[in-house]
Steps between C-alpha positions, in 0.01 A plus 500: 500500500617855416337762713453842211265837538379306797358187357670130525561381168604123390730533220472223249826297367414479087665191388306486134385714246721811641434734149083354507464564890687822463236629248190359685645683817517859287135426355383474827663789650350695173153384565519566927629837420206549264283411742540837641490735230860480348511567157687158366659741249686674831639200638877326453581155611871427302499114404858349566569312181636251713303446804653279731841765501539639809334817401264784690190545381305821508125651408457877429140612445340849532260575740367938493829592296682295762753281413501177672753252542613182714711243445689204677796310499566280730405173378717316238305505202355787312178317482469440872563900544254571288245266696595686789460828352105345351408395865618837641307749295179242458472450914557944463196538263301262669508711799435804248225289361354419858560869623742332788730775260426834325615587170747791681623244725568225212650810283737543850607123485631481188574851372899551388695720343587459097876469647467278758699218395777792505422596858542141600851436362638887646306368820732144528813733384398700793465276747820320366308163362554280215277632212284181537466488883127346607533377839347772677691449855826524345360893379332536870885411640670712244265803572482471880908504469532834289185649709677443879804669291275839328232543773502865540524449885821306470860697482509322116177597383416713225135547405491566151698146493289334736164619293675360183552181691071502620389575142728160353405289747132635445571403149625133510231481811223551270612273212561193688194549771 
């Protein structure tokens, strides 16, 4: 189980049909996002032409001129990212659908910069990470380190440094929670 956006989520381990299952899985996310009003014109799901490389996956739709955008990478396949990305935005728009959610508050979840794949390699460079670091406890240790070392109360801090420390750990926070 992989705990994401607050829901438990059991990743599946494709061991057939990777290209097939990867293209059911992007149908699906097509026709969930539909399901609330996005246009199927305004959304992107990339298709790996290989789908069992180790690959991210990613979805960017637009929701009221707001681009949208989550992806995942921490299983070993493409196609099992991809499922992961599918069950996080359809158990989202369910609770849209339901009105557990509001539009604003779905909008909130997913919303991200056109640069943010940028933002999230400066962040690792930052923080002093390998480009492809996942495990989130090794950035949790790496940022509590340089943070006892900037705090503004400490004879080492700086505060300009230290917010440029909060902002890249807010960044690789909110892509791998």
């Amino acid at each position: 189980m992989v705990k994401i956006k607050g829901h438990e989520i059991n990743p599946v381990l494709t061991k057939v049909a990777f290209n097939r299952k990867a293209l059911q899985f992007k149908n699906d996310l097509i026709s969930i996002l539909k399901e609330i009003g996005v246009d199927e014109y305004d959304i992107k799901i990339p298709l790996e032409a290989i789908a069992i490389k180790n690959v991210k996956a990613s979805a960017t739709w637009y929701v009221d001129n707001h681009r949208m955008h989550y992806s995942y990478n921490l299983q070993n396949k493409f196609v099992d990212n991809l499922y992961v990305v599918l069950k996080v935005i359809q158990l989202e728009t369910k609770q849209v659908l339901s009105k557990e959610k509001t539009i604003n508050e779905f909008v909130s979840a997913f919303k991200e910069d056109k640069d943010v794949d940028k933002k999230r390699i400066e962040a690792r460079k930052h923080l002093g990470l390998e480009h492809d670091e996942t495990d989130f406890n090794v950035i949790n240790k790496k940022y509590k380190d340089m943070a006892r070392v900037l705090h503004p109360d400490m004879p080492t801090g700086d505060i300009e440094k230290f917010k440029d420390l909060n902002e890249a750990h807010k960044t690789l926070k909110r892509e791998l929670s």
